[in-house]
C-alpha positions in Angstrom: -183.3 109.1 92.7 -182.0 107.9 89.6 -180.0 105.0 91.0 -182.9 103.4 93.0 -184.6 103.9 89.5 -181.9 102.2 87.7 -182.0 99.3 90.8 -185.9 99.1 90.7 -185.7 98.7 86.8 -182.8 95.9 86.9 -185.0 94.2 89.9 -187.7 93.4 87.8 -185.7 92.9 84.3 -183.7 90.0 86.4 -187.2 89.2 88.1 -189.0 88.9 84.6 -186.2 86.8 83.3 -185.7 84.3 85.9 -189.6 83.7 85.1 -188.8 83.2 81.2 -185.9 80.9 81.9 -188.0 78.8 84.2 -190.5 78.5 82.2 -188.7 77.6 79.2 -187.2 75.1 81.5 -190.4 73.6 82.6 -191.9 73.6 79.0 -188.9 71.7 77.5 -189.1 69.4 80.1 -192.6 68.8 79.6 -192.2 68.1 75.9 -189.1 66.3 76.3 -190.5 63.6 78.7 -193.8 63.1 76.9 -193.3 60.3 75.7 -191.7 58.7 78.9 -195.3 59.6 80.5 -197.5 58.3 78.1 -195.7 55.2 78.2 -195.8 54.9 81.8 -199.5 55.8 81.4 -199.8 53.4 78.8 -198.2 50.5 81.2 -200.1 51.1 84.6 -203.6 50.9 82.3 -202.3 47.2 80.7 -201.0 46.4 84.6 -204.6 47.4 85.7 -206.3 44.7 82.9 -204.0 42.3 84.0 -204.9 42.7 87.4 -208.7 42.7 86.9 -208.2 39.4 85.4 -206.4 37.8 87.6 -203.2 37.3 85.5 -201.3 39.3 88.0 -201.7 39.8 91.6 -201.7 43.6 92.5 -198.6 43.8 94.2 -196.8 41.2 91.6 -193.7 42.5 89.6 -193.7 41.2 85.6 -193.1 42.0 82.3 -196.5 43.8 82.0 -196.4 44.5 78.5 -195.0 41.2 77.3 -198.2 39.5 79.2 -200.7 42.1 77.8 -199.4 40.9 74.2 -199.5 37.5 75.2 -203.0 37.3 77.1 -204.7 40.0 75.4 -206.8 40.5 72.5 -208.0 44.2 72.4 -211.6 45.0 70.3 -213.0 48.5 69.3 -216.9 48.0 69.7 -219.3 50.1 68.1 -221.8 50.9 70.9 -225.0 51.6 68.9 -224.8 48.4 66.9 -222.4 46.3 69.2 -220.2 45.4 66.7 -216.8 45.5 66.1 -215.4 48.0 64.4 -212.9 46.6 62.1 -211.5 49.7 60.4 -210.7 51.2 63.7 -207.0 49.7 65.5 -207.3 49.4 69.0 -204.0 50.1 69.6 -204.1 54.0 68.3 -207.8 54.4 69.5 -208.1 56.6 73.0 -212.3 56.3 74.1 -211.1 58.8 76.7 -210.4 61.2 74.1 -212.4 60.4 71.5 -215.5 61.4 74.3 -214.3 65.1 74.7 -214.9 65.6 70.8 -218.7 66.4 69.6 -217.6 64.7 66.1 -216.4 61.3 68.1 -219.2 61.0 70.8 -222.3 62.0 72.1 -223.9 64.2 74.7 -226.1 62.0 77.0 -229.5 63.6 78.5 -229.6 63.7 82.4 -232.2 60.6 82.6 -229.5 58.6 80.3 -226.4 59.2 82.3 -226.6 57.7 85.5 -222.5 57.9 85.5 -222.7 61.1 85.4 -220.1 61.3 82.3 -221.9 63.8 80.2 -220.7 62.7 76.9 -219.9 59.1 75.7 -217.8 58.1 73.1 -219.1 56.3 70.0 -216.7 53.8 70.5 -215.5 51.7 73.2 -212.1 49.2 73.9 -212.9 45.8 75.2 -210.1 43.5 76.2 -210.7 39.7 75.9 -208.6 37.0 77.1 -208.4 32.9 75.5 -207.3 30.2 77.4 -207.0 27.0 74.6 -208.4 29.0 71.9 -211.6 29.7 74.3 -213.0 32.7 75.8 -212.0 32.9 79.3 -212.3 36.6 80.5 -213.9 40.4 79.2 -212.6 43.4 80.4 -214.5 46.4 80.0 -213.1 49.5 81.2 -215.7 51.8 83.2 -216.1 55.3 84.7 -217.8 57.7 85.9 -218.6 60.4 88.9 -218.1 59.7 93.1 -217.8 62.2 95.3 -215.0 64.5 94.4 -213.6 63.2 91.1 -214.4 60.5 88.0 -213.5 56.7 89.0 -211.6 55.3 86.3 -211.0 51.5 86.3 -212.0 47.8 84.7 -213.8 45.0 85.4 -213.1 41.9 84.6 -216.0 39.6 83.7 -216.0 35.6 83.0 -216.9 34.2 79.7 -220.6 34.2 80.8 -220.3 37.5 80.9 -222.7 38.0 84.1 -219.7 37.1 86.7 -217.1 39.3 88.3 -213.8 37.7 87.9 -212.2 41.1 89.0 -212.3 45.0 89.6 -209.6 47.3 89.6 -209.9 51.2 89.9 -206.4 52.9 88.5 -207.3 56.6 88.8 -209.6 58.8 91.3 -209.7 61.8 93.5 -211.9 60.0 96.4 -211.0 61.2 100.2 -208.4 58.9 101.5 -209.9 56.3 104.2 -213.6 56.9 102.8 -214.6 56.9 98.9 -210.5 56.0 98.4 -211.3 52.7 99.9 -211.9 51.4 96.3 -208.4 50.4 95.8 -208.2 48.4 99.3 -207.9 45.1 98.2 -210.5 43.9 101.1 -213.0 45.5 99.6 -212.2 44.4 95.9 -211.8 40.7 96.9 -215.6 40.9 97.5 -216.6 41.4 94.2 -215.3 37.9 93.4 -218.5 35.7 92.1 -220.9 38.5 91.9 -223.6 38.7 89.2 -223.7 41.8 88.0 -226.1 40.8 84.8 -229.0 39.0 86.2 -230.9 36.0 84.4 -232.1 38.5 81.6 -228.6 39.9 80.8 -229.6 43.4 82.5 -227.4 45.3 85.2 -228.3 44.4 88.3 -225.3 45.8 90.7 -226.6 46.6 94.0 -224.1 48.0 96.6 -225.8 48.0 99.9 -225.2 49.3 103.7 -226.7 46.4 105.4 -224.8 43.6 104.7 -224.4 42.3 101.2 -226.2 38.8 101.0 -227.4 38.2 97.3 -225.6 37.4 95.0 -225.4 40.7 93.0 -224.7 42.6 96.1 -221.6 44.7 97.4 -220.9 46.3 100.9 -221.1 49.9 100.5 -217.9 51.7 101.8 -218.4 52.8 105.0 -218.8 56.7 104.9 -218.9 56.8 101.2 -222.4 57.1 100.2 -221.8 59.4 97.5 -218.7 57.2 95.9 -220.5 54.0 96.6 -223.0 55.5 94.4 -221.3 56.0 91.6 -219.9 52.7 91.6 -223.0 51.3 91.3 -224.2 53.7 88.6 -221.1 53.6 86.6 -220.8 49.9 86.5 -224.8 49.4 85.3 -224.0 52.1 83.3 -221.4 50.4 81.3 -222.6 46.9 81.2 -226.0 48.4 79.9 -227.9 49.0 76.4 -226.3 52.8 76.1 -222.6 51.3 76.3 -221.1 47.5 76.2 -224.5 45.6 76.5 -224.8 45.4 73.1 -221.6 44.0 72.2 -222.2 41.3 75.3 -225.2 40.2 74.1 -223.6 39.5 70.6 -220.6 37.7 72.1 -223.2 35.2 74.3 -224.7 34.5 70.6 -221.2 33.6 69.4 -221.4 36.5 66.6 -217.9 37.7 67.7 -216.1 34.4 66.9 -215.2 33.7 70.5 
């Protein structure tokens, strides 16, 4: 009785620590290539604005960040007033972060959250591209709720600020073949052109099942009501009065120096 006792007992002391070694294993890991990730993270969200602006094609190799410092201007915008915010650097400020905390954002009611985001950041990051010292593209970064998970990606805007120039989505959890059907690049290619800002500056994004003929007009994805949705809702969301709409309204008046 006293050996299987002693076996039992050395069963789960070997079991337990197998477990700690593991984990320590995992948790160093983890810490140890950080920095490697967040890089990497850092890299595919510069790729992604590169692509929305049609600097890069989506399946073109480069020096990513050398372009990004080379094309890009980033701006931290105050949404309320639609200003820059000069004492903020846009290359240490995270809006994706700064939204989880109460002291950095706000909680949106259900009437002012179309998105379906819940809280919203006091600030936002716009990029902006010059060609010959003029304005030639905005990026604004956008996202919110589809079916199954947030949609996370940019669109690129001409300098009239009411033109697509370019969409990219970088990170979702949308069912592959349906709502995941924002990445195809068939689909994107059709937002070429579009007005999403009508004559009056306001969102006007429609995306429609019966064949997209206006000019601010998208084919729905087929199967995708729910995800279709939200595209539409996070992208007049963002280009609206609560979020970037502002700070477009001030760059058309040339108070933004571009």
């Amino acid at each position: 009785m006293s050996a299987n006792n002693d076996s039992f007992g050395k069963t789960i002391f070997v079991a337990v620590a197998l477990c700690l070694v593991c984990s320590l294993v995992v948790s160093g890991a983890a810490v140890i290539l950080k920095e490697d990730q967040q890089a990497n993270k850092a890299a595919d969200v510069q790729r992604s604005i590169l692509i929305a602006a049609g600097v890069v094609g989506a399946d073109e190799q480069a020096d990513f960040g050398k372009l990004f410092q080379e094309k890009v201007e980033a701006q931290v915008v105050d949404f309320e007033t639609g200003d820059i915010a000069k004492d903020i650097a846009p290359a240490s400020f995270d809006q994706r972060q700064a939204s989880k905390k109460p002291e950095t954002s706000i909680k949106l009611s259900k009437g002012e959250d179309p998105a379906s985001i819940k809280r919203r950041s006091n600030y936002g990051k716009v990029y902006l591209l010059k060609e010959n010292g003029k304005l030639s593209k905005i990026v604004i970064p956008v996202h919110g709720y589809g079916l199954f998970s947030t949609l996370y990606g940019f669109i690129a805007l001409e300098a009239d600020t009411r033109t697509v120039a370019g969409i990219r989505f970088y990170e979702h959890g949308e069912t592959p073949g349906l709502g995941a059907e924002i990445t195809n690049p068939q689909w994107i290619s059709k937002w070429d052109g579009k007005e999403v800002l009508n004559q009056n500056y306001k969102p006007s994004l429609k995306l429609v099942k019966n064949g997209a003929d206006q000019t601010n007009e998208i084919d729905a994805l087929s199967g995708a009501t729910y995800t279709s949705n939200g595209v539409e809702n996070l992208v007049n969301y963002w280009l609206g009065d609560k979020a970037f709409g502002p700070y477009l309204a001030k760059l058309r008046g040339g108070k933004h120096g571009v």
